[in-house]
C-alpha positions in Angstrom: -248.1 -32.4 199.3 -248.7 -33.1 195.5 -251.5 -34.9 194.3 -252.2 -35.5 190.8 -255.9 -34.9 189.0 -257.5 -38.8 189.5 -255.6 -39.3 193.4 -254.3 -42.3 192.2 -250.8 -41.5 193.9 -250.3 -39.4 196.2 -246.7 -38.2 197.5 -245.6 -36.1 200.8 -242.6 -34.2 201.9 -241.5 -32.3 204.9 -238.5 -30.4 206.5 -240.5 -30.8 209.8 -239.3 -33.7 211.8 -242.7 -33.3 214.1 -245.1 -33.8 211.0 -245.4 -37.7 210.6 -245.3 -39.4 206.8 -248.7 -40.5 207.5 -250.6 -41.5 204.4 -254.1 -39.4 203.6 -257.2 -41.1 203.8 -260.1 -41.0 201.5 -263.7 -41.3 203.0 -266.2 -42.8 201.6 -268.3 -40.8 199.3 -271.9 -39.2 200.3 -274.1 -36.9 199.1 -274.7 -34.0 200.5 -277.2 -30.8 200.0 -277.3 -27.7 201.1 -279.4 -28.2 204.2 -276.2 -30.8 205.1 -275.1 -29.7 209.0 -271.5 -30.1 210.1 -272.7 -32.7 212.6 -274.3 -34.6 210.1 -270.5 -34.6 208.4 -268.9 -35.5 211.8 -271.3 -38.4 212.0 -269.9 -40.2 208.9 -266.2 -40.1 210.2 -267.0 -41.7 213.4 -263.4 -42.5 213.7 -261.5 -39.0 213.4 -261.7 -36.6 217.2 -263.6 -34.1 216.2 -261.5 -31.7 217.4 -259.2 -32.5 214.4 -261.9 -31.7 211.7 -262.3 -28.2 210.3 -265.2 -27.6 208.0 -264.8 -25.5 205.4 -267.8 -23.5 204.1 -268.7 -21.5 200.9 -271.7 -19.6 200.9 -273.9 -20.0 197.9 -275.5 -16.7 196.5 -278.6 -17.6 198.0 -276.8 -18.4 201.4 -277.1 -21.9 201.4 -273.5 -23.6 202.4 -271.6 -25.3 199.3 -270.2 -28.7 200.5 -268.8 -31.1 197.9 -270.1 -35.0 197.9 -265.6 -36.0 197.6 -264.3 -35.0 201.6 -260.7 -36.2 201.5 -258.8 -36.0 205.0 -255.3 -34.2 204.8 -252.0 -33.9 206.9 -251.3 -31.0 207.7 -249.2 -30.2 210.5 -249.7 -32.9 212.5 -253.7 -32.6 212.7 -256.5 -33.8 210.3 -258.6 -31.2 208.4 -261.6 -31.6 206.8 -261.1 -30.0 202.9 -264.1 -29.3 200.6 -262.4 -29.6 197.1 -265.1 -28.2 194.8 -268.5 -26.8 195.5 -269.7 -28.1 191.8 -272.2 -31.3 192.7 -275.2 -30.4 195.1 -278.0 -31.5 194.0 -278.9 -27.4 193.1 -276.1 -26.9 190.9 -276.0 -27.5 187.2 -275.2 -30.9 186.1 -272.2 -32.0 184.3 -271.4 -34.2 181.4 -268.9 -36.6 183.1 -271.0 -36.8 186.3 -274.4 -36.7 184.3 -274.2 -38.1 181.2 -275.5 -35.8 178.4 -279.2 -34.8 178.2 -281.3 -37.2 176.4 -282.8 -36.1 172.6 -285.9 -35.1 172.7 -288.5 -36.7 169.5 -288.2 -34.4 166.6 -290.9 -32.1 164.9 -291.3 -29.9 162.1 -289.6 -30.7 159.2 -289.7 -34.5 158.2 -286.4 -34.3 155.6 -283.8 -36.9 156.3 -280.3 -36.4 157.2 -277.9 -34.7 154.5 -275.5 -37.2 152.8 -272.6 -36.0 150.7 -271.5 -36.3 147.3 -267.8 -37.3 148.6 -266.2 -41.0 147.1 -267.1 -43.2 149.8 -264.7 -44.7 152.1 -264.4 -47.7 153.9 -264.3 -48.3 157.4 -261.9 -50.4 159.5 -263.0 -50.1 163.4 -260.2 -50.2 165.2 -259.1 -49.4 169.2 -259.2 -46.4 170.8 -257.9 -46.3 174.3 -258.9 -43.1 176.8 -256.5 -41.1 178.7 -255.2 -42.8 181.8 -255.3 -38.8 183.4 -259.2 -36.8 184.8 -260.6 -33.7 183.4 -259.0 -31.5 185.5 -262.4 -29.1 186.0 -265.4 -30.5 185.1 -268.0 -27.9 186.4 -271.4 -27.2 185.1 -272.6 -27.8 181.5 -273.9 -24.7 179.3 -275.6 -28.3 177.1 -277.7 -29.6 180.4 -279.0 -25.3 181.0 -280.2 -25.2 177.8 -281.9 -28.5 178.2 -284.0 -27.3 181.2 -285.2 -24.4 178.7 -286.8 -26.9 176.5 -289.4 -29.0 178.4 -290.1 -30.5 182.0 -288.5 -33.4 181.5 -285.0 -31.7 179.9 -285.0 -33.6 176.9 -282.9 -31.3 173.4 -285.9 -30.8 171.2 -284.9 -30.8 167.5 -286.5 -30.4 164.2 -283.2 -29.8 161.7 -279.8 -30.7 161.1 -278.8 -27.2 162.2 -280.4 -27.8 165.6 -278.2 -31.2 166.0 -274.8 -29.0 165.3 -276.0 -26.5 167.8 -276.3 -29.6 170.5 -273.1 -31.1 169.6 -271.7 -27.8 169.3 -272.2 -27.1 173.1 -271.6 -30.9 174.2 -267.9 -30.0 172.4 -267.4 -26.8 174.1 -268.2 -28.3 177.7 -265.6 -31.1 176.7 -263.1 -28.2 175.9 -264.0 -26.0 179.0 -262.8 -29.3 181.3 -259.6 -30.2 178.7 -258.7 -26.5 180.0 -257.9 -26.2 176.4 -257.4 -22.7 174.4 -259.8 -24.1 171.5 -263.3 -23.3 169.9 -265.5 -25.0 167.4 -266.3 -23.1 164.3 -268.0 -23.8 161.1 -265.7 -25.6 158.6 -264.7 -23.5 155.1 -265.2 -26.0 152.1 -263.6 -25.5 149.2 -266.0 -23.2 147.9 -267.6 -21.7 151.1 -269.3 -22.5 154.8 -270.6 -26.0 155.1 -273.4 -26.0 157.4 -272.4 -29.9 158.2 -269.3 -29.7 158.7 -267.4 -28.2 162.2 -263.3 -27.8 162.7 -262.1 -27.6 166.2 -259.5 -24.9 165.9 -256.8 -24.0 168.2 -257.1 -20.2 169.5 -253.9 -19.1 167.1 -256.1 -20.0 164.2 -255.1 -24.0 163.7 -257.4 -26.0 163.0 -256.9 -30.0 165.2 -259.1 -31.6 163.9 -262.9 -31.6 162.3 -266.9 -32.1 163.2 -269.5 -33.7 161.1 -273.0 -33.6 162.0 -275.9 -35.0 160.4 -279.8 -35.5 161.3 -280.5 -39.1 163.1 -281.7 -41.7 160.8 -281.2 -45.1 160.3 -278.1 -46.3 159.6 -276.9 -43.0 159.3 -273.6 -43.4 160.6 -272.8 -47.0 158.6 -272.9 -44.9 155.1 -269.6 -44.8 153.4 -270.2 -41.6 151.7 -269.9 -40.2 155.3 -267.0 -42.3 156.0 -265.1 -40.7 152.8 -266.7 -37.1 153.6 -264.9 -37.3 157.1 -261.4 -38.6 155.2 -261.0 -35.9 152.8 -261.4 -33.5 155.7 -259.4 -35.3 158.0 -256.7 -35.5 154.9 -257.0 -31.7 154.5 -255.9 -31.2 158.2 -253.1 -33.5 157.3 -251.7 -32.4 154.1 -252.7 -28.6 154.5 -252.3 -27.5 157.7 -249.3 -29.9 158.9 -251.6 -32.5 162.0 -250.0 -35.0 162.0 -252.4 -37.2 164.5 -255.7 -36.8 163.1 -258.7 -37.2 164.2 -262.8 -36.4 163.3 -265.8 -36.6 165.0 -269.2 -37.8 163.3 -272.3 -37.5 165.5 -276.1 -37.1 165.2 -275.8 -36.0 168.8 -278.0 -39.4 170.2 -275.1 -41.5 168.4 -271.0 -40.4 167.8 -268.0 -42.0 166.2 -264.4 -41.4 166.4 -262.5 -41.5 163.5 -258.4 -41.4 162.5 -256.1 -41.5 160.0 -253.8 -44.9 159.5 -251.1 -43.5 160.3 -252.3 -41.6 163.4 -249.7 -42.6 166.4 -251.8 -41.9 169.4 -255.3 -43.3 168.7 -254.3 -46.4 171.4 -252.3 -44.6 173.6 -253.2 -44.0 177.3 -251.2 -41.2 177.7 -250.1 -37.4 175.9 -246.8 -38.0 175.0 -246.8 -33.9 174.8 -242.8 -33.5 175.6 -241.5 -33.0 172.2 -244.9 -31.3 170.3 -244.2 -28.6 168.1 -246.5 -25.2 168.5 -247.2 -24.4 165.4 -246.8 -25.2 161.6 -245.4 -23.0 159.3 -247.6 -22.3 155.9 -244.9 -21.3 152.8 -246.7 -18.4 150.8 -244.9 -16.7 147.6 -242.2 -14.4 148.0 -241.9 -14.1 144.1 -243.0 -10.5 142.9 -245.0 -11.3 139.4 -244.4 -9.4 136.2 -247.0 -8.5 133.6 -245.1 -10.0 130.9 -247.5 -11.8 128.5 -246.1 -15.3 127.4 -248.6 -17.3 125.6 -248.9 -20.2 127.0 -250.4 -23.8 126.5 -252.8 -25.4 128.2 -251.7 -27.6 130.3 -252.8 -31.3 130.8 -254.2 -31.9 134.4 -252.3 -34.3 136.5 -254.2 -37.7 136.5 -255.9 -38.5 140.1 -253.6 -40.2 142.3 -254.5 -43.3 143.5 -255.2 -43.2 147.2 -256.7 -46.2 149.3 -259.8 -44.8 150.9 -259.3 -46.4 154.3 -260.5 -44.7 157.6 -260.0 -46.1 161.3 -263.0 -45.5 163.4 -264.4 -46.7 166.6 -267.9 -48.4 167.0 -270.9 -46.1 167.2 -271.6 -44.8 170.8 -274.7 -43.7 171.9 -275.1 -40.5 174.0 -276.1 -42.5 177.0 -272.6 -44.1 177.1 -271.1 -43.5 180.2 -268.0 -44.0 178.5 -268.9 -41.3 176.2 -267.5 -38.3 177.9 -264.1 -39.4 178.7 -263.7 -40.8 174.9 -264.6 -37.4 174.1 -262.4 -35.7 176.6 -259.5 -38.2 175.4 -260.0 -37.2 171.4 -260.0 -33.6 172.1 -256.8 -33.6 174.3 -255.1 -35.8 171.5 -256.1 -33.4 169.1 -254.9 -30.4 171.1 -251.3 -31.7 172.0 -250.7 -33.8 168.6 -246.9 -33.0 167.1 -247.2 -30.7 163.7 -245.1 -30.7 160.7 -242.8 -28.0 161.5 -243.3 -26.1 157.9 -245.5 -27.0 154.5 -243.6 -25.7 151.6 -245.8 -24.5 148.3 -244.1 -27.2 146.2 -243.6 -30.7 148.4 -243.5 -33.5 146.2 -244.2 -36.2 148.3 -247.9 -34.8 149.5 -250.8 -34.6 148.2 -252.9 -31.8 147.0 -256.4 -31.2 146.0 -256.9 -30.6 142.0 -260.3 -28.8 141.4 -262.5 -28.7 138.0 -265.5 -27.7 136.4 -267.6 -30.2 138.0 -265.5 -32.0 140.8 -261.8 -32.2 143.0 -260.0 -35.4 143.8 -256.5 -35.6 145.1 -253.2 -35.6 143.4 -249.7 -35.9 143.7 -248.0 -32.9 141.5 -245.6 -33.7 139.0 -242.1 -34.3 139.6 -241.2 -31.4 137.2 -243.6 -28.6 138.3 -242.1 -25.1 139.1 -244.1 -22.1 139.7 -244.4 -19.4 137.5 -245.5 -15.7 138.4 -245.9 -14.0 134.8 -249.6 -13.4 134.2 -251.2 -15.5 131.7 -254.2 -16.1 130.1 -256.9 -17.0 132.5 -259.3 -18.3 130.0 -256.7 -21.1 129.8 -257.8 -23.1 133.3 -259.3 -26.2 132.8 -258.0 -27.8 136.2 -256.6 -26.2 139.3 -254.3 -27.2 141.9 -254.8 -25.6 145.6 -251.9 -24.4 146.9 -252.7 -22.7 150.0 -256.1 -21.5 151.7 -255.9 -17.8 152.2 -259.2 -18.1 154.1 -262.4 -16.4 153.9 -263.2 -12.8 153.3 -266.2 -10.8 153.5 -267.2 -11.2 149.9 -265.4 -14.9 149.4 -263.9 -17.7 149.9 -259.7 -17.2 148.5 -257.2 -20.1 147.2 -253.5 -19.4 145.7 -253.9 -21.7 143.0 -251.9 -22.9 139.9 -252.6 -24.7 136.7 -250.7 -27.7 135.4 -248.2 -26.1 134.6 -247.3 -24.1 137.3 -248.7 -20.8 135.9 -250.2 -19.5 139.9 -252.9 -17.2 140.3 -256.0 -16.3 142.8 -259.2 -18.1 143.0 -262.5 -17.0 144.9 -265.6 -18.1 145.6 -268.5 -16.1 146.2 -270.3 -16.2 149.6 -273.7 -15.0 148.1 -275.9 -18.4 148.1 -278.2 -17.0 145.2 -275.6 -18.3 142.1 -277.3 -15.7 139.9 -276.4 -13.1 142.3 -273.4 -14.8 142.7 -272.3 -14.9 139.1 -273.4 -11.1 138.6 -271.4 -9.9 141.7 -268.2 -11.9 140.7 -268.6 -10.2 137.1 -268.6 -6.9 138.7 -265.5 -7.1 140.3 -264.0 -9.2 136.8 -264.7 -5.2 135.0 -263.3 -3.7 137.8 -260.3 -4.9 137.0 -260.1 -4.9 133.7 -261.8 -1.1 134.2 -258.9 0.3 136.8 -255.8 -1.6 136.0 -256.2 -3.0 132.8 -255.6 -6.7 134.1 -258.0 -9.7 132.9 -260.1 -11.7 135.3 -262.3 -14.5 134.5 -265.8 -15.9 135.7 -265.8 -19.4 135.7 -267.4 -22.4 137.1 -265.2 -24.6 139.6 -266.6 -27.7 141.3 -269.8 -26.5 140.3 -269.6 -23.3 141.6 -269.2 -19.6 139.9 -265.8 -18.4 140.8 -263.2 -15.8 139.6 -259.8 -16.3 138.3 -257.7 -13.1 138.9 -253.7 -12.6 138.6 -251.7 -13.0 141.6 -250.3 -9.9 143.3 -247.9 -10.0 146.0 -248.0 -9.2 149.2 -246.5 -5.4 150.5 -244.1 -5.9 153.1 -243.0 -3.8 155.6 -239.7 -2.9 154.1 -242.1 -1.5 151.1 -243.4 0.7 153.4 -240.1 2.3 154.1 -239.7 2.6 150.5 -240.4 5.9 149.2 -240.7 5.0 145.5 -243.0 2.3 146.5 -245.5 4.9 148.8 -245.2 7.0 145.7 -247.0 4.2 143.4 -249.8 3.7 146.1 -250.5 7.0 145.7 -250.6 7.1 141.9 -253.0 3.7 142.5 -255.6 5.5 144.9 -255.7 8.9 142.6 -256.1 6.2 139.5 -259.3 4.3 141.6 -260.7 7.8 142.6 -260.5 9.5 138.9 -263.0 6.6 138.0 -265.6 7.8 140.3 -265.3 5.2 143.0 -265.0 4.8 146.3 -262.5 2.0 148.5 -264.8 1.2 151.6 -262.0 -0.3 153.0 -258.2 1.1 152.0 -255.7 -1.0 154.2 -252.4 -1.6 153.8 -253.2 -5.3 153.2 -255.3 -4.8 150.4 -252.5 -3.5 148.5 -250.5 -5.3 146.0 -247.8 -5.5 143.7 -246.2 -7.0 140.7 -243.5 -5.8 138.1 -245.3 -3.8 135.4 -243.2 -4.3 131.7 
C-alpha cells in the first residue's frame, strides 16, 4: 500500500488472492487528549466489529498514551486496524506552525527607533501570482518559534524592542518551515559587499549555496510599500542570480507580523503547483584563476570605468501577508521548497559577457555589463591606480575580512578586503598594518583605500598552491625560504596552513 503525503490518492496491491481491493476509509476527525480511553475511540466508529480494531499506543514520558486527532482505518490482511499516524497534536504537545498559525507579536518596548531603510536605488514593484505546492509538509512537528513564545509572557505573545529581535523571530519561523521541507538548509547572516548586514539573511544550502535571501526590518507603517526595500531585495536577489548561478529566485521581506514574497522576472516556477525537480542540477560551478602572476612591473594607465548598465528595476512580489494568514505557512513552505530544488547554471566562468557584474567605487556600486574586449591580466600593477572595481568572485569571509578577486577596467585583477572591525579608525589602522607587512616581508605594495565608503586594502593576487605543488620539491623548498624570511623579521604566523600559501612568478 502506497499513500502519498496529503491522502489524496491512495493505491493498493497484492499477490494474495484472499486480501480484497477494498478501498481505506478515512474517519472523521476528533480530538483527542491524553486521558482519551480506547472505548471512548471504539465509540466513534460505531460501524467497524470491534474485534477488527487494534489500538496502537505510545507512551508519553510522563506515561500518559500519545494518540493522534487523524485515525485512518487500513487493509491489512483481510481485517481493519486501527493506526495512530503521529503522536504530534494533543493538546500537551508543542504547537505547530501549519496547525497553529504563528504566535502573535507582542507590543514593543525599549527603543522607540523606526525600522532601517537602505540606501539601495529603489525598485518598483509588480505583484504578481504565486501558486503553493499542490504536495503536504511531510513532518510538521513541534515549533522551536511557539517554545520560545511561552517563555515570554502568559498569553505567548514574541516581545520585541529591535530589529535584531524581529530577525531572531523570523529566523526560527524559517527554520521550523525548513525542519517540515525536510530540507538540508540553514539561515545565516547575509555577507554585503563590504561585511555582515545585520538586515539581511541568505537561506543557504548545507554544501555552502546560497537559494535564496531574508530581509527583515522593524514594523512600521508602510514599511513594506517602500521602494528602497523593493530595490534592496533585487540587488540581492540579482546577486544570487548572476554570482552564484539560481536560476529561480526568490526573497523574503518580513517584519515578522507582515511578509512578502518576491521573484525575479524571469523566475519559471513562481506559479507552478508543482517541483518540477527531475532534471535540477546539484551544484554550480564558480571559475577561479588558474593563471600564476608574475612580478613584472608594466606601467599601466588608468583605466576608464565601464558606464552603469541600464537595467529595468522591476521586481515580482506577492501582496503583503500578515502572520495570522492561515495561508501563511504553506506560502512559506512552497517558497522554500522552490528555492531548494530550483535548476542552477551548471558553471559561472570569471569572464561571461552576457552577465552582469557589480562595479564598486569610492562612494557607491551599481551593475555593469564588462566590455566586450576585457581580458584578464595577472602582472602586478600599480594599486594606487584603482578608481573603480569590478567583482569577480566572492572568496568569502575570513576572520579579519571580508575578500573579493577583483579587477580594474582594464582587466589588471587583484585582491580586495574589507575589514570586519566596525570602529573605521581601528579599521583603517589594522588594514595599514597588514599594507607594511607586506611591503616589510616581501617587498610587494598594498594600498588602503576607501570602497563604497568603506576602508579597504588593495593587495596583489597570488595563486593558489595546488596539490601537485606539494609534490614539488623545488616548490616545498621556496616555502621554506618564505617561513625562515617571516621568522628573521621577528614575527610570528598564528596560523601557517597550506592554504594561506601563495605564489606568483618572481622576475
Amino acid at each position: 500500500m502506497n499513500t502519498n503525503n496529503n491522502n489524496q490518492t491512495t493505491e493498493t496491491t497484492t499477490t494474495s488472492s484472499s486480501v480484497s481491493n477494498i478501498q481505506p476509509q478515512t474517519l472523521n476527525i476528533f480530538t483527542l487528549t491524553k486521558d482519551t480511553t480506547a472505548q471512548q475511540i471504539i465509540d466513534q466508529m460505531p460501524n467497524i466489529p470491534n474485534e477488527d480494531i487494534i489500538i496502537i499506543e505510545k507512551q508519553n514520558i510522563d506515561g500518559s498514551i500519545l494518540l493522534d486527532r487523524r485515525v485512518t482505518v487500513e487493509v491489512l490482511s483481510g481485517s481493519l486496524k486501527l493506526s495512530i499516524r503521529t503522536a504530534l497534536c494533543l493538546d500537551n504537545l508543542p504547537e505547530n506552525i501549519f496547525e497553529s498559525l504563528l504566535p502573535p507579536l507582542g507590543e514593543k518596548s525599549g527603543s522607540s527607533s523606526g525600522s532601517s531603510i537602505s540606501i539601495h536605488e529603489p525598485a518598483k514593484l509588480l505583484q504578481k501570482q504565486f501558486n503553493c505546492l499542490a504536495e503536504l509538509p511531510s513532518k510538521p512537528s513541534g515549533s522551536t518559534l511557539w517554545s520560545m513564545s511561552k517563555t515570554y509572557d502568559d498569553n505567548q505573545r514574541l516581545l520585541y524592542s529591535t530589529e535584531s529581535d524581529i530577525q531572531i523571530f523570523v529566523k526560527l519561523c524559517l527554520h521550523d518551515i525548513i525542519f517540515a521541507c525536510d530540507m538540508r538548509a540553514h539561515c545565516t547572516n547575509e555577507l554585503g559587499i563590504t561585511g555582515l548586514r545585520p538586515d539581511i539573511m541568505v537561506i543557504q544550502k548545507n554544501n555552502g549555496l546560497p537559494i535564496g535571501v531574508v530581509e527583515v526590518k522593524k514594523p512600521g507603517s508602510n514599511v513594506m510599500e517602500n521602494e528602497r526595500i523593493h530595490g534592496q531585495i533585487f540587488n540581492f536577489m540579482t546577486r544570487l542570480k548572476e554570482m552564484y548561478g539560481q536560476k529561480n529566485v526568490y526573497g523574503i521581506v518580513s517584519t515578522y507580523s507582515q511578509w512578502r514574497i518576491y521573484w525575479l522576472s524571469d523566475n519559471e516556477s513562481a506559479e507552478s503547483t508543482d517541483l518540477g525537480i527531475n532534471n535540477i542540477c546539484i551544484g554550480t560551478k564558480i571559475e577561479y584563476p588558474i593563471d600564476i602572476p608574475r612580478s613584472k612591473k608594466t606601467k599601466f594607465l588608468p583605466a576608464c570605468p565601464q558606464p552603469a548598465t541600464p537595467i529595468i528595476r522591476i521586481v515580482f512580489g506577492t501582496n503583503v501577508i500578515d502572520s495570522n494568514s492561515k495561508k501563511l505557512p504553506m506560502i512559506l513552505y512552497s517558497v522554500l521548497k522552490k528555492m531548494y530544488f530550483s535548476p542552477r547554471a551548471q558553471s559561472i566562468p570569471l569572464i561571461d559577457k552576457s552577465r552582469m557584474y557589480i562595479q564598486i567605487s569610492k562612494n557607491s556600486w551599481f551593475w555593469v555589463k564588462l566590455n566586450s574586449s576585457t581580458k584578464l591580466s595577472y602582472e602586478f600593477f600599480d594599486l594606487s591606480t584603482v578608481s573603480y572595481a569590478i567583482l569577480l568572485v566572492d572568496l568569502k569571509s575570513g576572520a579579519h575580512g571580508r575578500v573579493w578577486l577583483c579587477c580594474d577596467n582594464g582587466g589588471n585583477v587583484f585582491i580586495m578586503k574589507f575589514s570586519t572591525i566596525p570602529n573605521k579608525e581601528k579599521a583603517y589602522k589594522a588594514l595599514s598594518q597588514e599594507a607594511s607587512m607586506w611591503k616589510q616581508i616581501w617587498k610587494l605594495n598594498a594600498k588602503v583605500v576607501i570602497f563604497n565608503e568603506e576602508w579597504c586594502i588593495l593587495m596583489p593576487y597570488l595563486a593558489t598552491a595546488t596539490e601537485a605543488d606539494w609534490r614539488d620539491h623545488e616548490f616545498i623548498s621556496s616555502v621554506r625560504e618564505s617561513i625562515q624570511l617571516f621568522a628573521s623579521k621577528n614575527l610570528v604566523h598564528m596560523d601557517l596552513h597550506k592554504r594561506h600559501v601563495g605564489k606568483y612568478y618572481k622576475n
